[in-house]
C-alpha positions in Angstrom: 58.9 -28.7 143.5 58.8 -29.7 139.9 60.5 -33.0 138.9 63.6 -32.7 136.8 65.6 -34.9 134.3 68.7 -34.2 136.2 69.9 -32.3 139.0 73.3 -31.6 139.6 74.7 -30.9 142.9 77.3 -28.5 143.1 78.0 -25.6 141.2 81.8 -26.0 140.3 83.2 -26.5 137.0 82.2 -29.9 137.4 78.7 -29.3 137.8 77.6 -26.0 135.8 79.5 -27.8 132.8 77.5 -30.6 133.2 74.2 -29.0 133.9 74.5 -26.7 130.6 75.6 -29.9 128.4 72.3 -31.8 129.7 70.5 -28.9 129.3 72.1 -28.5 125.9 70.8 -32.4 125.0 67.2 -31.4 125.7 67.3 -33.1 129.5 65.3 -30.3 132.2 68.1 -29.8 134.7 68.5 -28.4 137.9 71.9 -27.4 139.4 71.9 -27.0 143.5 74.5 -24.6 145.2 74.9 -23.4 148.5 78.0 -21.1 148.2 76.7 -17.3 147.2 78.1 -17.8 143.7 78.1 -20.2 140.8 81.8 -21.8 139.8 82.8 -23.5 143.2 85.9 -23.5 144.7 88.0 -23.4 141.3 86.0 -19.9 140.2 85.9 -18.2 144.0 88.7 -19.2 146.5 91.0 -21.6 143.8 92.0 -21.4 140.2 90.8 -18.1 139.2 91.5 -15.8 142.2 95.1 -17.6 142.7 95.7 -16.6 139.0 94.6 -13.3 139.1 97.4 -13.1 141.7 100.3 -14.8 140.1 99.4 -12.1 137.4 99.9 -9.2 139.1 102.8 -10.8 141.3 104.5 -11.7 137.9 103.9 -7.9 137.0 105.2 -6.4 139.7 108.6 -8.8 138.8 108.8 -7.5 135.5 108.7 -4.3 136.4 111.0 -4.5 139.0 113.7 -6.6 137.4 113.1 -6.8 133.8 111.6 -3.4 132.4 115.0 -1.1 132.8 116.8 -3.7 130.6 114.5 -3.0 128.3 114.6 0.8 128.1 111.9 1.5 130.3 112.4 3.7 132.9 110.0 3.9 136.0 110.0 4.6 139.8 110.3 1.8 141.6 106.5 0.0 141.9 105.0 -0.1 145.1 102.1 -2.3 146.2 98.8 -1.2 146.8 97.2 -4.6 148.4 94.1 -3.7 148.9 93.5 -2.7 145.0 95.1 -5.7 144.2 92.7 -7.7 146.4 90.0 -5.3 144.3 91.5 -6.8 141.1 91.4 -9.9 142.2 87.5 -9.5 143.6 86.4 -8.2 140.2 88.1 -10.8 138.2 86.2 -13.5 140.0 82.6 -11.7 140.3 82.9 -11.0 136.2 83.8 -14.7 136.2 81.1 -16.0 138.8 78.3 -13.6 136.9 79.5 -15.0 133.9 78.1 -19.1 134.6 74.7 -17.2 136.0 74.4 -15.8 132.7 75.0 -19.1 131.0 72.4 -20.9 133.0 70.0 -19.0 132.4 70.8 -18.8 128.4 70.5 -22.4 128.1 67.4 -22.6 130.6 69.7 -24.5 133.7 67.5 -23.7 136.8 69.9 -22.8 140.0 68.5 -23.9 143.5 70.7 -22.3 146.3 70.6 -24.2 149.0 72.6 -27.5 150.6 71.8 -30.5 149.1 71.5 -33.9 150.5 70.2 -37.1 148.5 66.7 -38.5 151.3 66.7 -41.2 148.5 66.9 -42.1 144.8 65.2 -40.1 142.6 65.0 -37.2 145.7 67.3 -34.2 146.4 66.5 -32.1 149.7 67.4 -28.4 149.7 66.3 -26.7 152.8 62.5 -28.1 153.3 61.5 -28.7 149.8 62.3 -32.1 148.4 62.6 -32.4 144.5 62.5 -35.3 142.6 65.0 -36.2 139.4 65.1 -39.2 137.1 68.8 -38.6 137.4 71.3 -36.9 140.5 75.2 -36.2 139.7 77.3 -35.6 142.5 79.7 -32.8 141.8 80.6 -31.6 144.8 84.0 -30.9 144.9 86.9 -31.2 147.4 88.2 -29.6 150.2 91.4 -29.0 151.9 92.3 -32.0 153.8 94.1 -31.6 157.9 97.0 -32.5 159.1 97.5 -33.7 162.4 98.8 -31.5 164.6 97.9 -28.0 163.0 95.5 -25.6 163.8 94.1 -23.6 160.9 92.6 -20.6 162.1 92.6 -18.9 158.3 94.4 -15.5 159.3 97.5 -16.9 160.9 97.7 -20.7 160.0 95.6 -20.8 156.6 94.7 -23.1 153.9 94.8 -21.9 150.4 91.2 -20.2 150.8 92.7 -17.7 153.7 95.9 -17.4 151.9 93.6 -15.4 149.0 92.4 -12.8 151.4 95.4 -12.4 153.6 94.7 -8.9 155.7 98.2 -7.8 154.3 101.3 -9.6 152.5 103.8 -11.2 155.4 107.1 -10.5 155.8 108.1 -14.4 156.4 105.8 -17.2 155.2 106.3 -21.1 156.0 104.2 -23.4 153.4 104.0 -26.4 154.2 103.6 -28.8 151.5 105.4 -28.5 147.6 102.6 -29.6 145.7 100.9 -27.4 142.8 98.6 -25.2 145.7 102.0 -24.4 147.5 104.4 -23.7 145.0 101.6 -21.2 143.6 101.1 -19.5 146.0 104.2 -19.5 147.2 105.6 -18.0 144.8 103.2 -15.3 145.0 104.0 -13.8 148.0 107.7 -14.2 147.4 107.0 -12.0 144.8 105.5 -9.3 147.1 108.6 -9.5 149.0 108.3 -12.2 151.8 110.8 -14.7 152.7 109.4 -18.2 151.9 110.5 -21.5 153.2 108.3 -24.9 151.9 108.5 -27.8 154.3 107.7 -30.8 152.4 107.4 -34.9 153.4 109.0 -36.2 150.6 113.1 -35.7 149.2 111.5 -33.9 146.0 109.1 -30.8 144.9 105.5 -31.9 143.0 105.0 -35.8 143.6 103.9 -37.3 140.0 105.7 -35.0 138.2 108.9 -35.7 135.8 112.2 -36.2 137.9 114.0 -33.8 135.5 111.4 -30.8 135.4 110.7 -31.6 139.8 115.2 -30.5 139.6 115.0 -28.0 137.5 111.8 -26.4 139.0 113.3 -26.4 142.7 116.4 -25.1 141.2 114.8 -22.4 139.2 112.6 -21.1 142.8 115.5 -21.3 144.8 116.7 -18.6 142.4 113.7 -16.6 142.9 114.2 -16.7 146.3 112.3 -19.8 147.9 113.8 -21.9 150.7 113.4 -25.4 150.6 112.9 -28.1 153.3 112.6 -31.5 152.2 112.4 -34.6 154.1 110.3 -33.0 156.9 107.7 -33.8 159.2 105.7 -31.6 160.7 104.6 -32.1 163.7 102.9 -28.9 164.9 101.4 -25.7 163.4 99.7 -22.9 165.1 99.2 -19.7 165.9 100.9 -18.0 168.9 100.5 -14.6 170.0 99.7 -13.3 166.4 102.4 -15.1 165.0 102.6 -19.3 163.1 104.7 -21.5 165.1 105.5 -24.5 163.4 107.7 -28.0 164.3 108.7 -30.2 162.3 111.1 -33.4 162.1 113.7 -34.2 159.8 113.6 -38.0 158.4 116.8 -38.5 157.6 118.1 -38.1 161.6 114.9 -37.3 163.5 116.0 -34.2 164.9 113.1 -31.7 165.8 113.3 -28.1 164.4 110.9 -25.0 164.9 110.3 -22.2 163.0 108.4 -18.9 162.9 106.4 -16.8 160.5 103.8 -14.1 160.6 101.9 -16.5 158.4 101.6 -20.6 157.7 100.1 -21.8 154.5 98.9 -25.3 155.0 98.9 -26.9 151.4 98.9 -30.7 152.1 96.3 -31.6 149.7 92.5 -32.1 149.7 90.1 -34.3 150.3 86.2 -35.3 148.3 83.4 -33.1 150.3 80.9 -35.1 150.4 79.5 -34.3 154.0 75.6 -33.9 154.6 74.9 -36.0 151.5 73.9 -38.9 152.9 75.5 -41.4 151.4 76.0 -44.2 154.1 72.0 -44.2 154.3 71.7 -44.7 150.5 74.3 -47.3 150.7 76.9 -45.3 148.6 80.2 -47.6 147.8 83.4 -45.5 148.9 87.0 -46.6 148.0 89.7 -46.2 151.1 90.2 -42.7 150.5 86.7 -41.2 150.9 85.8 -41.3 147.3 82.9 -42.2 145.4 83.0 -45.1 143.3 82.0 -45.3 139.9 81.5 -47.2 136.5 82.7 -46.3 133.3 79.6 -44.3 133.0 80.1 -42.7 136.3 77.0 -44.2 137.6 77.0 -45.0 141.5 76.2 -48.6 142.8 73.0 -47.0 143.2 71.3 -46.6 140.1 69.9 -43.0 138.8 73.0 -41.3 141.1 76.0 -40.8 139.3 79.7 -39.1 140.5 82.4 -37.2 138.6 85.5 -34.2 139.6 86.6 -33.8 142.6 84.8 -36.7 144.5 85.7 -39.8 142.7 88.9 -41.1 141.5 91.9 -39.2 139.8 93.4 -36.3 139.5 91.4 -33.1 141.5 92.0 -30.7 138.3 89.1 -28.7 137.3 89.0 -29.3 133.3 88.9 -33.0 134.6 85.9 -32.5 136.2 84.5 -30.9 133.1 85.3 -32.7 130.4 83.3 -35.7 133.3 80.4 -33.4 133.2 79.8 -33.2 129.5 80.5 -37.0 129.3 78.3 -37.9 132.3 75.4 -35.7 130.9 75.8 -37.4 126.9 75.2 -41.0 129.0 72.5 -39.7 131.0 71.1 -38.2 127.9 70.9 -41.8 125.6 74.4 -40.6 124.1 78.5 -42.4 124.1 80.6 -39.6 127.0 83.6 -40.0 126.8 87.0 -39.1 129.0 90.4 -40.5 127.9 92.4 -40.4 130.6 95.3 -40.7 129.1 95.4 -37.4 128.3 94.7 -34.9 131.1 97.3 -32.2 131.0 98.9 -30.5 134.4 99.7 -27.2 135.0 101.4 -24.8 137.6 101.7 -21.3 136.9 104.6 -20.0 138.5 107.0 -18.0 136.4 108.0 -20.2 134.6 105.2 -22.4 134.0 105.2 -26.1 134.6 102.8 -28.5 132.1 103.0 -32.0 131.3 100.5 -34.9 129.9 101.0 -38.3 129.5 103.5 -40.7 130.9 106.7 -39.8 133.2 110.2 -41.0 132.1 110.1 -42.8 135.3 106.8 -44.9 134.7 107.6 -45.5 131.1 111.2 -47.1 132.6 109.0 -48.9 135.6 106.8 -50.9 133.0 109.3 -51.7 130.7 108.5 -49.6 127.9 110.8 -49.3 125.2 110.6 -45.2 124.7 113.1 -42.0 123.4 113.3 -38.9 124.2 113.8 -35.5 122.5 114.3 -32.3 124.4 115.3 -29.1 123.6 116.4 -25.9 125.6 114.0 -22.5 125.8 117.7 -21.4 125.6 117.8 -21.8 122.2 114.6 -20.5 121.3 114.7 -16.8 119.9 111.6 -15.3 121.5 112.1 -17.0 124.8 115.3 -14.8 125.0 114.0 -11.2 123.3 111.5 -12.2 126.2 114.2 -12.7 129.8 112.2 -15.9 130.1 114.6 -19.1 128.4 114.7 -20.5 131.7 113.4 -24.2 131.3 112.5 -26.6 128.2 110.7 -29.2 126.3 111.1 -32.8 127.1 109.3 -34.9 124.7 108.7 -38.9 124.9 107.6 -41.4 122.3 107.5 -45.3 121.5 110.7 -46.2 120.4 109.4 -48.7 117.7 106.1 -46.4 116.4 107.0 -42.9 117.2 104.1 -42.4 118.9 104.0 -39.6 121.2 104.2 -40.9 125.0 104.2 -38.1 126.9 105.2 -34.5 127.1 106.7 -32.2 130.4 107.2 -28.5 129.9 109.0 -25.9 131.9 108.9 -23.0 130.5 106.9 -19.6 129.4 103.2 -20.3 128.1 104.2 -24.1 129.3 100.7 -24.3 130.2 99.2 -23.3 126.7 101.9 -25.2 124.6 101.0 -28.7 126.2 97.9 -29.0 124.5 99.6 -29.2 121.1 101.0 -32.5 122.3 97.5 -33.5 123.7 95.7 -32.7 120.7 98.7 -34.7 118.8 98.3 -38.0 121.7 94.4 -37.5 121.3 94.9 -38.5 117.5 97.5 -41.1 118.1 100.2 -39.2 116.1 104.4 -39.7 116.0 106.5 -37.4 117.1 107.4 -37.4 113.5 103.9 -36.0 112.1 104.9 -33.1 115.0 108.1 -32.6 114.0 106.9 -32.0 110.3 104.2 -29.5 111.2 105.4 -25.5 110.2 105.5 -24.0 113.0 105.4 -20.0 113.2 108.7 -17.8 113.9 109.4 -16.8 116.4 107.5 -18.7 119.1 107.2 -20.4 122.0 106.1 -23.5 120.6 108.8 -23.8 117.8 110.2 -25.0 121.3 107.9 -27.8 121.0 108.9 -29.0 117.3 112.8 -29.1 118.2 112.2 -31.5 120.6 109.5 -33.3 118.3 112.5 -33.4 116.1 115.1 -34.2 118.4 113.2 -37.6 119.0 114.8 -38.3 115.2 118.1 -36.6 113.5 118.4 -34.0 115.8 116.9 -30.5 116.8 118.0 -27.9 114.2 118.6 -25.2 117.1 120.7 -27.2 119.8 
């Protein structure tokens, strides 16, 4: 095959960002998939299809509970799952067919196939062997096992067979309270099914702010969800149609076992890096499987270069992008840059959960002399017109400079209001210059200004 500038090996957000940016900068570029559709996990079994989901979950809610106290008067909603899988199928093929159309718009060739790296400067796909000044690894991840539990992905299922479940269960056991759990969780406790979440640790989303982890818990143990914490599991599996799982408590070591018709297994994932051949190309790993890196997310091999799911940080898909375009700019003779600083989070349960920037409990473990403003969605007019002032705004800043610190959001649109306080840390500014910005009525994100301007004389609506 022809030689190329770069090829880029794996289709995900990562990659197809960062194939369009080099092809963008003039660079002839090549991205290699082997899955039947562009956009990775993220855009066919992840992000998209678990939203499309919490969409219609959260409208079947409203309806349900919210629309007679608003005047309207329906039967009660019933659920049609196999449209709403339908939904769900079209919303990712539109999606999917969507990057296809962008490749070929800005001349990106696509190469289906597996890819593994012979050696630098070569990519293998099938029994053609291409060469590229340049290879970016941007493969992805996938969900890592758990000792002890057998996924067969219609009984005991990771997040991908949780998508495509043949109907919704009556009783579900997650195991795991991170971000993947919670979601879709709280999707199926929507449809009706009694979930309980077994989880390691003595708190819900590890990382996240000690305040919002409380209130969050507190706030889906409302909705329904049952909560084991300080668990470990010892077994999972499927028996006689149905998930059978053990598991021991910590805190006296008893065993305990439990039944569902179905077992989400949502302990994290892992870099895929499998079939690549890295070991031959002498490849430098860190402990945890991933690839390791410079600043310019070069490889210790040179011309092979790394970024998303498969190197080091957070496994969030607008990481990996904003890694693509950077990676691409050096590639290309240009500066890429990532600050990493500020890489929001997001879970989009009802309510939302966002945050970026520093914890109250990191900014206490280094010393840092910080305040903190917050203010209740309680208080904010469109949050109640709207049933949804569960939650608030929890804003942190230097306690000499003002400077913005950090920011953790529970709350309706939490997702979409964080980035007002990333675009405010990405230009260095005070809570002050937030605080001072007019901010429409009524709003979610006047939500975001009280607690801007309860970091001075005090929110006006508390």
């Amino acid at each position: 095959m022809d030689g190329y500038d770069l090829v880029v090996i794996g289709g995900g957000p990562g990659g197809y960002v960062a194939a369009i940016r080099a092809a963008q900068l003039g660079l002839k570029t090549a991205c290699v998939e082997g899955r039947g559709a562009l956009g990775g996990t993220c855009l066919n079994v992840g992000c998209i299809p678990s939203k499309a989901l919490l969409h219609a979950s959260h409208q079947l809610h409203e309806a349900t509970h919210n629309f007679d106290k608003m005047g309207l008067k329906i039967n009660a909603p019933k659920v049609d799952w196999g449209q709403m899988q339908a939904y769900k199928d079209d919303v990712i093929d539109g999606n999917t067919k969507g990057i296809e159309f962008l490749f070929k718009k800005n001349k990106v060739t696509w190469i289906k196939g597996w890819a593994s790296i012979p050696a630098p400067g070569q990519v293998k796909v099938g029994d053609d062997v291409i060469s590229a000044r340049n290879i970016l690894i941007a493969s992805g991840s996938e969900p890592a096992a758990l000792p002890g539990v057998e996924v067969d992905e219609k009984t005991v299922v990771t997040s991908t067979g949780a998508l495509s479940l043949a109907k919704p269960p009556k009783k579900m056991v997650v195991i795991g309270a991170g971000v993947i759990g919670l979601e879709l969780g709280s999707v199926y406790a929507r449809l009706g099914a009694d979930v309980t979440v077994i989880e390691f640790m003595d708190h819900i989303t590890p990382g996240m702010d000690g305040e919002v982890q409380k209130t969050f818990k507190r706030l889906l143990e409302k909705q329904g969800m049952t909560f084991v914490m300080g668990a470990a599991v010892q077994s999972a599996k499927a028996v006689k149609g149905k998930g059978q799982v053990t598991y021991k408590l910590r805190k006296d070591d008893s065993e305990h076992q439990i039944d569902a018709d179905c077992v989400l297994v949502a302990t994290g994932r892992k870099p895929f890096t499998d079939g690549l051949g890295l070991d031959a190309l002498g490849v430098e790993l860190t402990q945890r499987g991933q690839i390791k890196t410079g600043q310019d997310w070069q490889t210790n091999v040179k011309g092979i270069y790394a970024i998303g799911d498969v190197i080091e940080g957070p496994m969030l898909a607008h990481k990996a992008e904003d890694e693509g375009m950077a990676a691409a700019e050096t590639i290309a003779g240009k500066h890429g840059h990532v600050n990493y600083g500020v890489i929001p989070g997001v879970i989009y349960t009802h309510p939302e959960v966002a945050n970026v920037g520093a914890t109250e409990e990191a900014l206490k473990e280094a010393g840092r002399a910080y305040k903190v403003g917050k203010f209740s969605f309680m208080g904010n007019g469109r949050a109640k017109a709207n049933f949804a002032a569960d939650g608030f705004v929890k804003l942190l800043a230097d306690k000499e400079t003002d400077r913005i610190l950090g920011c953790h959001i529970i709350g309706p649109a939490a997702g979409d209001l964080i980035h007002e306080v990333c675009v405010a840390m990405e230009f260095g500014a005070s809570a002050e210059d937030l605080a001072l910005t007019c901010h429409a009525h009524p709003t979610y994100s006047e939500a975001v200004r009280e607690a801007a301007l309860a970091c001075g004389d005090g929110a006006i609506h508390a």
